[in-house]
N, C-alpha and C positions, 0 to 999 in steps of 0.2 A: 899831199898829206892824206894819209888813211883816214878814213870816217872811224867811229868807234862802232857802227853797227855792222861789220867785217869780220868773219870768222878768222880767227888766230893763225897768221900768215907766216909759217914753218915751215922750212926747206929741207927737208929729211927724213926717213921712214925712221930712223933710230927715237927722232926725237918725240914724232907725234905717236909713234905703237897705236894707229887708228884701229877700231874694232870691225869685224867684216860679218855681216848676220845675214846668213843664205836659206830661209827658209824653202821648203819642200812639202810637196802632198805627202812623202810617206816619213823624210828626216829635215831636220833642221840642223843645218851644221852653223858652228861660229869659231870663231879664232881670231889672231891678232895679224895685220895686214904686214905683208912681205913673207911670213910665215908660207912652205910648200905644201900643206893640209892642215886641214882643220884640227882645233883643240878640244874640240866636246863635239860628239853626235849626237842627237837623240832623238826618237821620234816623235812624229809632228802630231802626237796623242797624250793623253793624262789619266789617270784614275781621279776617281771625286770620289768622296767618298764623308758622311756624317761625320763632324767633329766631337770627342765625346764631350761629355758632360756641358754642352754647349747647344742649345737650341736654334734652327735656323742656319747654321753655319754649316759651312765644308771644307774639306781640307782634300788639298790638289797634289799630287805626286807625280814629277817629272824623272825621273832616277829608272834608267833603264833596265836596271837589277831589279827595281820593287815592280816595277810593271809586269814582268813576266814571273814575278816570285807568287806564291800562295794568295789566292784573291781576302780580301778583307771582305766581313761583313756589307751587305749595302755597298759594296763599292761597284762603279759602273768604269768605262772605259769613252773618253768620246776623242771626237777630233780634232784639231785645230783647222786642219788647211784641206780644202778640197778644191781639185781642178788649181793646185797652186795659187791661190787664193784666200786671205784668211777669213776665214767664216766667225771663229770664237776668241772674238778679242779678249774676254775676259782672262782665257786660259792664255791666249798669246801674249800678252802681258805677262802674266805671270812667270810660263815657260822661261821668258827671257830675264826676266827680272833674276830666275832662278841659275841659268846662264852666267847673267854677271857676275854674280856672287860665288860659284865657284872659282869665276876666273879672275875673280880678284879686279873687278874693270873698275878705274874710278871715271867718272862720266865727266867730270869736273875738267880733266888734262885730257882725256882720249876720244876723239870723233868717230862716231860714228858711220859706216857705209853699210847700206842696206840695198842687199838685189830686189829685185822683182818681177814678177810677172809682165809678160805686153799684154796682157788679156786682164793687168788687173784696175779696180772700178777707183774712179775719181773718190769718190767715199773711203775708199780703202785710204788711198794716198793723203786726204785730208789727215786721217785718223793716224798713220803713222808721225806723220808731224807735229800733229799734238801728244802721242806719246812720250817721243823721244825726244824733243825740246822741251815741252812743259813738264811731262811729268817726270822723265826723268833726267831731262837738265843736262843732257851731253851741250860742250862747249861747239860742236860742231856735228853737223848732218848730212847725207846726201844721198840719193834714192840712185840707184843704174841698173839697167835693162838688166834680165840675168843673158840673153844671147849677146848683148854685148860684152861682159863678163869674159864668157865662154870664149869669144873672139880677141879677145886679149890674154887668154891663155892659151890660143894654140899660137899664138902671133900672127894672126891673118886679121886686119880690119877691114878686111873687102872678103866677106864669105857668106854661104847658107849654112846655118846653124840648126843642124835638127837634135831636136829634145827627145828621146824616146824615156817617158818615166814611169811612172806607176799608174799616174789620172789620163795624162794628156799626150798626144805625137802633136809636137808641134814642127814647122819649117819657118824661120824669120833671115829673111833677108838682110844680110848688115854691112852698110857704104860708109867706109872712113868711122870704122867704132859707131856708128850709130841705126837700130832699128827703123828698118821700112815698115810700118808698122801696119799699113792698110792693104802690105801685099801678105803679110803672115795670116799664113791655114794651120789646120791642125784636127784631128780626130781622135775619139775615145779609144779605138785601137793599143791601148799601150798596157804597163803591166800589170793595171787590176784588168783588162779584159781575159789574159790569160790563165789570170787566179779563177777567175770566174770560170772559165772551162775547166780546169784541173777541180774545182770544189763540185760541179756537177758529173767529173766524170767520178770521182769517188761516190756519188749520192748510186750515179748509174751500177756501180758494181756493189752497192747496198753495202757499204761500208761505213760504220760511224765514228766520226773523229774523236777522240778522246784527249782532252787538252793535257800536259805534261802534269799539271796541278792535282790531276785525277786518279794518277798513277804511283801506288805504293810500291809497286815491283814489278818486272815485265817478263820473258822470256821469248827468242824469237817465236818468228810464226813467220807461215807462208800463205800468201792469198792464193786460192784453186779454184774454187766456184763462191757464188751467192752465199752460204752455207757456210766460209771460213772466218772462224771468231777469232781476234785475239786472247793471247795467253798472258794476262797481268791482271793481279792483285788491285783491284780498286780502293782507292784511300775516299772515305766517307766525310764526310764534310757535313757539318750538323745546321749549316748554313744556306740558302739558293744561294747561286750566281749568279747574276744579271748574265742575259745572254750577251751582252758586248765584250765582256772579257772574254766569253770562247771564242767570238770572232775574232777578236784579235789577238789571239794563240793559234788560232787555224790561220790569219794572214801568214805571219812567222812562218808556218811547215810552209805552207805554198811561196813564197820567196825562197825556202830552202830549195823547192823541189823545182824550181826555177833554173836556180843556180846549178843544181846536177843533174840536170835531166837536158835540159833542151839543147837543140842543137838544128839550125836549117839545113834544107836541101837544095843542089841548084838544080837538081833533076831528080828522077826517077829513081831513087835505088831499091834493088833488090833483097840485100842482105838485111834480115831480121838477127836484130841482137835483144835480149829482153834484160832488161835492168831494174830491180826490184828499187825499191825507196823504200827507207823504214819510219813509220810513223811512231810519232810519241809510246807507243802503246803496245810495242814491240811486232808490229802489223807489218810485213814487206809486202808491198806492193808492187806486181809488173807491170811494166809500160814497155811495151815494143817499141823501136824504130818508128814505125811510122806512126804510132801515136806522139811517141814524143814531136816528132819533123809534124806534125799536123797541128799540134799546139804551136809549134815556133812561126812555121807559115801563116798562121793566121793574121799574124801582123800584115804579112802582103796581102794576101786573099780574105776579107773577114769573114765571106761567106764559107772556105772551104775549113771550117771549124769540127775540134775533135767532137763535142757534139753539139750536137741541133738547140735553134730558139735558146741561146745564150739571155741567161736572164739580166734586165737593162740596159740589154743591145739590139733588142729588138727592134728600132727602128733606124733606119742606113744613116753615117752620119757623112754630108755631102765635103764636109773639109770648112764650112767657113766656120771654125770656133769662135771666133769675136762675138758673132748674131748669137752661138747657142750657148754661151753661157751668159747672154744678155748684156754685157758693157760695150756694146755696139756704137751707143750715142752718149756715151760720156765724152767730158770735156777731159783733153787728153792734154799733152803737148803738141808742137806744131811739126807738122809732116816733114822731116828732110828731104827737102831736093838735093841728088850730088851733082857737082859742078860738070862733071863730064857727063853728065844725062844729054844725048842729042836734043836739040832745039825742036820737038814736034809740037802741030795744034796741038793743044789738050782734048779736042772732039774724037781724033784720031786715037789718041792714047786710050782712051776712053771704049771706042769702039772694037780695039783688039783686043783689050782686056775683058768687056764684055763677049766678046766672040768665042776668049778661048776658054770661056767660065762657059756657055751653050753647049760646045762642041763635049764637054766632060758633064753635061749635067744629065742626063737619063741614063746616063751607067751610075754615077753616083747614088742617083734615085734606088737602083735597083742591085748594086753590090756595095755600095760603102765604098768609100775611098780607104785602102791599102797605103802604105810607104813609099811606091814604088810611084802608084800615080800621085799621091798627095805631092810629092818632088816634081812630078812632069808636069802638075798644074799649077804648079810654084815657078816653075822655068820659064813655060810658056806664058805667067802673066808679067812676066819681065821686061821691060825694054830689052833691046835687041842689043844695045853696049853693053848692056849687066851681064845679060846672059852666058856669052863664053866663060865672062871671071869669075862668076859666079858657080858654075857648073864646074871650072876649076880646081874649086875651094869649099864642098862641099864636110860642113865636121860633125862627127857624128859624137853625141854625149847622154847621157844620161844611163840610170843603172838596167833596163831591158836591153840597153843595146848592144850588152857583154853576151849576149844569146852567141856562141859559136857559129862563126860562117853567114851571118846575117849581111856584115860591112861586102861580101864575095858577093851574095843574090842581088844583094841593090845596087851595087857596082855594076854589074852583068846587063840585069833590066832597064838599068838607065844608059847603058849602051846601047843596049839592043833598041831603044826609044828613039835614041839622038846621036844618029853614026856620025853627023856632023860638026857634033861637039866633045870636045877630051873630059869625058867624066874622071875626075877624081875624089876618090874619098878620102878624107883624112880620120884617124880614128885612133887615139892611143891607147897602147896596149897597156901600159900599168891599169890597174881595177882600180884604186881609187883617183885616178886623176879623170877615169872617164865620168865616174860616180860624182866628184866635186869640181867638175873643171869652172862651174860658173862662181863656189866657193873662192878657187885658185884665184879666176880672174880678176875677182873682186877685191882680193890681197895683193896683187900685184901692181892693180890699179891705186888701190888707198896708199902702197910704198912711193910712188912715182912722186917724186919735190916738185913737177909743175901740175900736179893733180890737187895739190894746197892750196890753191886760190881759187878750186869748185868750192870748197867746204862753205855750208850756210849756218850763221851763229841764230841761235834763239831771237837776238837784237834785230837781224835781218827780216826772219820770217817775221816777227810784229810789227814791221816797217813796212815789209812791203806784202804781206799776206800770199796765206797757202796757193791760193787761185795762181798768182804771178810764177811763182815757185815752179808748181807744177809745170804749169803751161809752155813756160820759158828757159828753167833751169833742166828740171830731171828730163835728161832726153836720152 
C-alpha cells in the first residue's frame, strides 16, 4: 500500500501536463512537458526600478517588450543567473512566479521539473526546494542535470555533451542518462568572451554605440576611417540612464552581430569579402573575413584573438570549472559508477587521470584551453571502455555553437588528435532545438508515465529532508 507522503502516482503526460523550467546565463525558457519547444522565453535579466508613490519599494519587469522599450526613470537592468548559476534569487522567484501566471500553471495538479547546472552549489539546490514546495506548493518536484536533459533529447544516453553558451564551454560525460560529474571540464571561452572582442574591437575603431532608445531618426552611414560619425537625430531624454540598460542594449547588437557575421575556418583562406553590420544608429560597420574567422576561432585558440588583453580573460583558464567557480567541495549526489567500467585498482585510475591532467597542464598555464583540447582532455581522462563510445557520441548544443562550420573544425581536430578513434559529432540543424535541446529533454523526460514515480511531494521532502533528496534522488 502506498505511504501518503508519495508524490501523485500518474501514468501519463496527458494527465499530469508537468511544468519544465530550464533556466540560462543569457534566457530562461519554460513550457509544459511533452511539448517540442518552449512556451515563453525570456531573458535571464529584469529592470528594477522605484515604485511610485511608495517608499522603499520596487517594481521588477520581466516582459521582454518593456526591457528593450524606452528606459524608465531610475530604472537599472541587473541579472539573474551568471556562469548558469542563480545568483538573485529575489528576482528568480519572481521571474518565475511571473512565468506561471502567464501560463496559466496551477501548482496544485502540475509538477514541476527543473534542469540544472553540474557546476551548481548545494545552497542553491537547498534553496530551490524550498521555493517550490513551500513557497509555492507544486504537488510534485524534481531537479535533472541539464546534460542529461540534452542526452534525452538527441536519444543517446551514453554520450559527451558539450554546452557551448553565453558564460560557460562546458564537456560532461553522460553513462546510461546520468552525469560523470568529476570528469566534467569547462572554460570561459564561450559567448560573452566573443561579445567581449566584438565590444572592444568597436571601442578600437573609436566608435560609440548608441542604444536604439537614443535614436529619434537615422539615415545610413558608412564606417572609413577614425573620423566617420553617424548620421541620426538624437532623442533627448530629460532623465540619466543607469549605464546597465546600455549594456544591456549593446549585449542585443553583439548577439545580433554573432548571429550574421561569424563564421570558422578549417584553414587558411585567402579571399577577403567585407560585410558591413548596421548598428542601432544607422552606423555600417565592416568586418573582413578574417576578422570575422578570428573572432569565431577564438573559441579554439583563445590566444589567437581579434584583439589583444580581452578584458576579464586575462588570465588562462586551465579547463577545471568546478574549482573556478568554487563549488568544488559541496555536498553533491553520489558519484555514478557504470556497470561496464572495467574492474581497475582505483590507485591506477587515479594515476592516469592524474597523468593525463600533467601532460595538458603547462600549455593550459600558457594558452587557455580551446574546444578542441578542452574535448582531448575530457577523452583522455576517460577510462579506456568510455572512450571509443563516447568519442562516438559526441553532441553539440547550446546557442554559440550555431557559429557556421565550427561542428567541421572540431570534427577535423579531433581527428587529427585521435586517428584511432571514430569521432563523431552529432549536432542538429533546426536553431532552436540546438538553443533548447536541454529545454526539449527536460519535456520529454517529465512526459515519460515511468518517469512518475521520480516525482518528490512536499510530504516527502519534510519526511526525509533536502540533504537525502539531493544526495540520493537528483542525479
Amino acid at each position: 500500500m502506498a505511504t501518503t507522503t508519495l508524490a501523485p502516482q500518474v501514468y501519463g503526460a496527458d494527465e499530469i501536463d508537468a511544468v519544465v523550467l530550464d533556466p540560462g546565463s543569457y534566457t530562461t525558457r519554460i513550457g509544459f512537458g511533452g511539448y517540442d519547444s518552449p512556451s515563453l522565453v525570456l531573458p535571464s535579466c529584469y529592470e528594477e526600478r522605484p515604485k511610485e508613490d511608495s517608499e522603499g519599494e520596487v517594481v521588477r519587469i520581466f516582459d521582454e517588450n518593456s526591457l528593450y522599450a524606452k528606459p524608465q526613470p531610475n530604472s537599472t537592468i541587473k541579472s539573474i543567473l551568471k556562469n548558469s548559476i542563480v545568483q538573485d534569487w529575489t528576482g528568480a522567484v519572481e521571474q518565475y512566479e511571473y512565468m506561471f501566471k502567464r501560463m496559466d500553471v496551477d501548482p496544485h495538479e502540475q509538477p514541476l521539473l527543473l534542469t540544472e547546472s553540474t557546476m551548481n552549489s548545494y545552497k542553491n539546490k537547498v534553496r530551490a526546494l524550498e521555493v517550490f514546495l513551500e513557497r509555492e506548493e507544486f504537488c510534485g518536484f524534481y531537479a535533472v542535470k541539464q546534460p542529461t536533459c540534452v542526452s534525452f533529447a538527441h536519444g543517446r544516453p551514453n554520450c559527451l555533451v558539450v554546452d557551448i553558451g553565453h558564460d560557460l564551454v562546458t564537456a560532461t560525460p553522460v553513462i546510461d542518462g546520468i552525469c560523470l560529474k568529476k570528469q566534467v571540464m569547462g572554460t570561459r571561452y564561450a559567448g560573452a568572451f566573443v561579445n567581449q572582442q566584438l565590444e572592444q574591437f568597436l571601442e578600437t575603431k573609436k566608435i560609440q554605440y548608441n542604444p536604439i532608445y537614443t535614436v529619434k531618426s537615422k539615415k545610413a552611414s558608412y564606417w572609413e576611417n577614425e573620423s566617420s560619425r553617424p548620421d541620426f537625430e538624437k532623442r533627448t531624454l530629460d532623465y540619466d540612464v543607469d549605464s546597465s540598460v546600455g549594456k544591456f542594449n549593446l549585449s542585443r547588437t553583439l548577439q545580433e552581430m554573432k548571429e550574421t557575421l561569424l563564421e570558422c575556418s578549417l584553414e587558411e583562406e585567402f579571399e577577403e569579402e567585407t560585410i558591413y553590420f548596421e548598428l542601432p544608429d544607422g552606423l555600417n560597420v565592416p568586418l573582413s573575413k578574417s576578422e570575422r574567422q578570428s573572432l569565431s576561432n577564438s573559441v579554439f585558440n583563445p590566444l589567437e584573438t581579434l584583439e589583444k588583453n580581452i578584458k576579464g580573460w586575462e588570465v588562462a583558464h586551465n579547463g577545471n570549472i568546478i574549482a573556478d567557480i568554487g563549488n568544488g567541495n559541496d555536498r553533491t549526489s553520489k558519484e555514478y559508477v557504470p556497470l561496464r567500467r572495467s574492474k581497475k585498482p582505483e590507485e591506477v585510475k587515479l594515476s592516469k587521470v592524474e597523468a593525463a591532467k600533467a601532460a595538458f597542464k603547462k600549455e593550459k598555464i600558457t594558452r587557455g584551453l580551446g574546444i578542441s583540447r578542452l574535448l582531448q582532455t575530457v577523452l583522455e581522462n576517460l577510462d579506456v571502455d568510455l572512450k571509443p563510445q563516447l568519442a562516438n557520441n559526441i553532441v553539440l548544443t547550446g546557442a554559440t555553437s550555431l557559429i557556421p562550420r565550427l561542428n567541421e573544425r572540431l570534427h577535423s581536430e579531433l581527428t587529427a588528435r585521435n586517428p584511432s578513434l571514430k569521432i563523431r559529432i552529432h549536432s542538429v540543424g533546426n536553431t532552436t532545438e540546438r538553443k533548447y535541446s536541454s529545454w526539449i529533454g527536460g519535456s520529454i523526460l517529465a512526459s515519460l508515465g515511468t518517469f512518475h514515480q521520480l516525482w518528490v511531494s512536499k510530504e516527502e521532502y519534510e519526511e526525509v529532508g533536502a540533504d537525502r533528496l539531493i544526495v540520493s534522488r537528483f542525479r
